[in-house]
N, C-alpha and C positions, 0 to 999 in steps of 0.2 A: 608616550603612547600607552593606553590603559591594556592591561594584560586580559586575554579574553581566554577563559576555559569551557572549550564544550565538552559535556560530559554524555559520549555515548557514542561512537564509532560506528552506527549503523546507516543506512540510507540517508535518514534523516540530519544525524550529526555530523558524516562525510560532507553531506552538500553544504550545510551551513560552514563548515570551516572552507570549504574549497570556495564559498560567494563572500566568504571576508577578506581570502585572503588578495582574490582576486578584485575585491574593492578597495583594495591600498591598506588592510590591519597586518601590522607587522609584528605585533604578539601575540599570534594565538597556537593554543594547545587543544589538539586533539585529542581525548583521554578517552579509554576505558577499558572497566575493570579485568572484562578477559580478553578477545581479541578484534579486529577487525572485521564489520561485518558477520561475526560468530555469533549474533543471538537470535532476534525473532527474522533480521534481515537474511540471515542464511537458511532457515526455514519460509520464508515465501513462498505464495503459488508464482508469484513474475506478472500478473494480468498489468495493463496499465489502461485505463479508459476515462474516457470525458465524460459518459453515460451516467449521470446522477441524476439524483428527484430534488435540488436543491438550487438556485441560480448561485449560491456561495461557490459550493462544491465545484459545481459543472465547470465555472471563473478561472479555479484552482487547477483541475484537472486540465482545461488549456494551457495555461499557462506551462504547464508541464508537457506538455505533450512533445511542446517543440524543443525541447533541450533532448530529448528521446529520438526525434528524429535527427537530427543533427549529430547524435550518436551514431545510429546505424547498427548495422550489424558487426560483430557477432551481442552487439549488448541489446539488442531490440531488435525485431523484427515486428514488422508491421503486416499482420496477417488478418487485423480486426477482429471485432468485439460481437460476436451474434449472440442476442437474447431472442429466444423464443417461448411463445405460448400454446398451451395445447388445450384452452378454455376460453369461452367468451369476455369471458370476466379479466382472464390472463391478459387477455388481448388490448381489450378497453385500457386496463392500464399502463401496458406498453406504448400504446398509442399517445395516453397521457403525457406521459412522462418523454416519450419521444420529441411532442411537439413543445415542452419546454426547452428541453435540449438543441431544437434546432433555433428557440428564438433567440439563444443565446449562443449561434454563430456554428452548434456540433454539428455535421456533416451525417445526420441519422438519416439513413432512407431504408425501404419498407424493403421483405427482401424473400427469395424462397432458398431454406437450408440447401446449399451445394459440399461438397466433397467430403460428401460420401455420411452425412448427418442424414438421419432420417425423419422424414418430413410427411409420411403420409396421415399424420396423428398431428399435427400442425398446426392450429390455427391460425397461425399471422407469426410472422419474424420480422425485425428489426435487425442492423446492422451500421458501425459504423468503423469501415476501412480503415480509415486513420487510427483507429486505438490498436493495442496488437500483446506482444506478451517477450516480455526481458528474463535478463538472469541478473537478481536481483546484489547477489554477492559478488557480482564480478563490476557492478556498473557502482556498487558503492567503493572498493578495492580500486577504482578506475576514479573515482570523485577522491579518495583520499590519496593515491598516486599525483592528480594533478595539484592538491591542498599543500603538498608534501615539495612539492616542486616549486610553489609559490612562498613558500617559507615557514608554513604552520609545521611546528614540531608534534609528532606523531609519538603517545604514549598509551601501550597495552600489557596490561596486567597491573592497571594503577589504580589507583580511588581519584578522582577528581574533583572529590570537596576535600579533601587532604591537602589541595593544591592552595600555594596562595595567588589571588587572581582579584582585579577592578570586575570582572561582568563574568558571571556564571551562566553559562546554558544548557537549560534540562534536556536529553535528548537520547532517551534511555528507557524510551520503549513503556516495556509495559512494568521496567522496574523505576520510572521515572515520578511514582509515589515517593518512595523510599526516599531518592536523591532528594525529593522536593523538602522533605521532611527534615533532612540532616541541615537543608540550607534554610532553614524558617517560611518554607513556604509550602501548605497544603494544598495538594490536587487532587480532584474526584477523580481517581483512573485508579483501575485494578485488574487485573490479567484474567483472561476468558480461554481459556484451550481450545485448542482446534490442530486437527490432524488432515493430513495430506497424503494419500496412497499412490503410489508408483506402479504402472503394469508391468510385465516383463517385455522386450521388444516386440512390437505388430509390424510383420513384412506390410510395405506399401503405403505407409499411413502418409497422405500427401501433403506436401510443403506450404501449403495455401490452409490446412485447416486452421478457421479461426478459434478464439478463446469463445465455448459452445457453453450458453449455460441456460438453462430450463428456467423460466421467470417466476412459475408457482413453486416447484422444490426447491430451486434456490442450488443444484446437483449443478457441476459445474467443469471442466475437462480442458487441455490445453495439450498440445504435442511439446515433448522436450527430447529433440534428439528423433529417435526411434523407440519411444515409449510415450506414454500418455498420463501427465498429472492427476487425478480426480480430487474433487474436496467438494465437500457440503456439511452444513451447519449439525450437530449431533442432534440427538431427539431432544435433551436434556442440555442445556445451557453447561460447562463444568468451569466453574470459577475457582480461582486460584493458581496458584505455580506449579501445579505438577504437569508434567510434560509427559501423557501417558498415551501408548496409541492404543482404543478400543478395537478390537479382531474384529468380535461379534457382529461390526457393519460393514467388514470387507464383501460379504456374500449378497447385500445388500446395492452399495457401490456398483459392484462389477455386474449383477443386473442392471441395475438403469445405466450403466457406459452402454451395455449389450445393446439396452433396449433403444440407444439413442445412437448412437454409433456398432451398427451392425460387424463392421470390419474386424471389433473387439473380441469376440465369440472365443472361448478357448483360453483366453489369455489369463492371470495369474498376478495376484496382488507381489511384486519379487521386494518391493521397499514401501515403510512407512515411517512418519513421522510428525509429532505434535509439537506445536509452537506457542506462540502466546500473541493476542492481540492486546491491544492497550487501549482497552474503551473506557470510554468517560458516557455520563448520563445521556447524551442527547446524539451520540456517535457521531460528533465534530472535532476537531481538535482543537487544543490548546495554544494557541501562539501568539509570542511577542512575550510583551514585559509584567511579570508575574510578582515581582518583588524587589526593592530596592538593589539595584544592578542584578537582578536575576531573569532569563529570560526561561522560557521554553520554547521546546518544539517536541509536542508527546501528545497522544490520547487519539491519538490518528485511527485506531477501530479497524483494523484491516488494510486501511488504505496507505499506508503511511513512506511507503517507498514509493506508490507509482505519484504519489502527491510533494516527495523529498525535492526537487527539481524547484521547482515557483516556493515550497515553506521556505528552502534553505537563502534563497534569492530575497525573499522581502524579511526575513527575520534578522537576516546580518546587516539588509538596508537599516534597519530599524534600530539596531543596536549600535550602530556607525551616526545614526542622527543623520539618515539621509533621505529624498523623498520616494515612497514605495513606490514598486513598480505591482502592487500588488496589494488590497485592502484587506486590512486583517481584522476590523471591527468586529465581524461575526465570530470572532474565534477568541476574543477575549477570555480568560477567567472569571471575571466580575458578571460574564451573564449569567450565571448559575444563582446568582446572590439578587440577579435582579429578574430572573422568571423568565429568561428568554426561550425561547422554544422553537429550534426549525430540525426534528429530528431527520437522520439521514433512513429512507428506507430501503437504500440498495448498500447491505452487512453482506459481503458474500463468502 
């Protein structure tokens, strides 16, 4: 039995060891360097949605939805996905992009902001129930608990190209250059900062509010607990590894929470924190077979835990030599070499 090492303990490399081991591989090693779900999967916002502008995407995010639901609570809740617009223009596009979404099976209908999101600035909202919003370090901690149970050996605080192994898998986020590099194989991905503000508790903030996110800003809000996540894209793109939180937009933040959810008034930035996405040119990921017995699963751009469910399922199919329950064509490496082009325009 060929020994299988995936290298990268987060979302993505929990699920891929937990769908190997569960499809009958009896070698494999789950590695990385620091620890369990401790890198960009422990800084998540949690959203998880079918909601894309791509029929690839949209495929992919199904495909995931239901191993989410099947989960349940406390690792998901399903509270739904509300995009709204407050321009004609907003709107036109929502509308767009909705009606791809539903020919391809999402469950989007048209919708007016409830609990307690303010809507009198509005022009059109969309919604789709079924998406909703996880905790992202407890559902991968919960995929390498089962990986762990099915007989993959669990290793944290290791290097895993140090390891010796038949089939390497990249799966290491936004540091999955690096790995690619030690293992003879280059990937266009390189880490994008982005930071996540915490409020201090809001009495009353109701059970039902969905993951609420403004379509032109891009400003974007989820309840965790009895406080309220915020995150949106900086003014200024900041590339690289530093994991730095800018203050300067906290005052900024907490007006448009105010201005979009009234309830927020008073409240207080009490926690922040910057992470790293791992985008590649066209903000699609990387998956399957990259190099002689080398695999990937990286360049996910944001999306890469609520997409870890269907990647980890057809990439272990694939490395097993078995037949996908999931078409990974679009996400080859070699499109980059051959001009392919379907960029994703929901980065959130």
């Amino acid at each position: 039995m060929a020994r299988i090492v995936v290298a990268g303990a987060g979302a993505a490399g929990a699920s891929i060891a937990y769908h190997l081991s569960e499809l009958g591989a009896e070698a494999v090693v789950l590695c990385d360097r620091g620890s369990v779900a401790g890198g960009a999967t422990a800084k998540a916002m949690g959203g998880v949605r079918q909601q894309f502008s791509t029929p690839a995407e949209v495929k992919l995010a199904q495909a995931s939805i239901r191993f989410f639901e099947e989960l349940g609570s406390p690792f998901f809740d399903q509270v739904g996905y509300l995009f709204l617009a407050t321009t004609e223009a907003g709107l036109a596009e929502l509308e767009e992009r909705a009606e791809l979404q539903r020919s391809q099976g999402v469950r989007v209908v048209a919708t007016a902001p409830s609990a307690g999101v303010r809507s009198d600035d509005v022009a059109g909202a969309v919604v789709c129930w079924q998406d909703g919003v996880a905790d992202p370090p407890a559902v991968a901690r919960e995929l390498v608990r089962r990986a762990a149970a099915g007989g993959v050996e669990v290793r944290e605080g290791d290097d895993a190209t140090k390891l010796a192994a038949d089939v390497f898998v990249i799966a290491a986020g936004p540091w999955s250059a690096q790995v690619g590099r030690e293992l003879g194989v280059e990937l266009p991905i390189r880490p994008l900062c982005r930071q996540l503000l915490e409020t201090e508790p809001i009495a009353g903030l109701p059970p039902e509010l969905p993951m609420t996110v403004e379509a032109e800003s891009g400003f974007h809000f989820r309840r965790r607990g009895d406080r309220l996540v915020l995150a949106m894209s900086d003014p200024e793109p900041r590339w690289g590894f530093d994991e730095v939180v800018d203050e300067s937009l906290f005052d900024d933040r907490l007006e448009r929470l105010v201005h979009r959810f009234p309830a927020g008034a008073g409240t207080r930035i009490d926690r922040a924190w910057a992470g790293l996405y791992d985008m590649t040119p066209d903000a699609h990921p990387i998956l399957g077979r990259v190099g002689e017995g080398v695999y990937a699963a990286c360049g996910f751009s944001g999306h890469g835990f609520m997409q870890s469910p269907a990647v980890g399922r057809a990439v272990a199919e694939e490395i097993l030599g078995l037949e996908l329950t999931f078409d990974l064509s679009p996400y080859r490496l070699d499109r980059f070499e051959r001009g392919a082009i379907f960029p994703e325009q929901l980065v959130l």
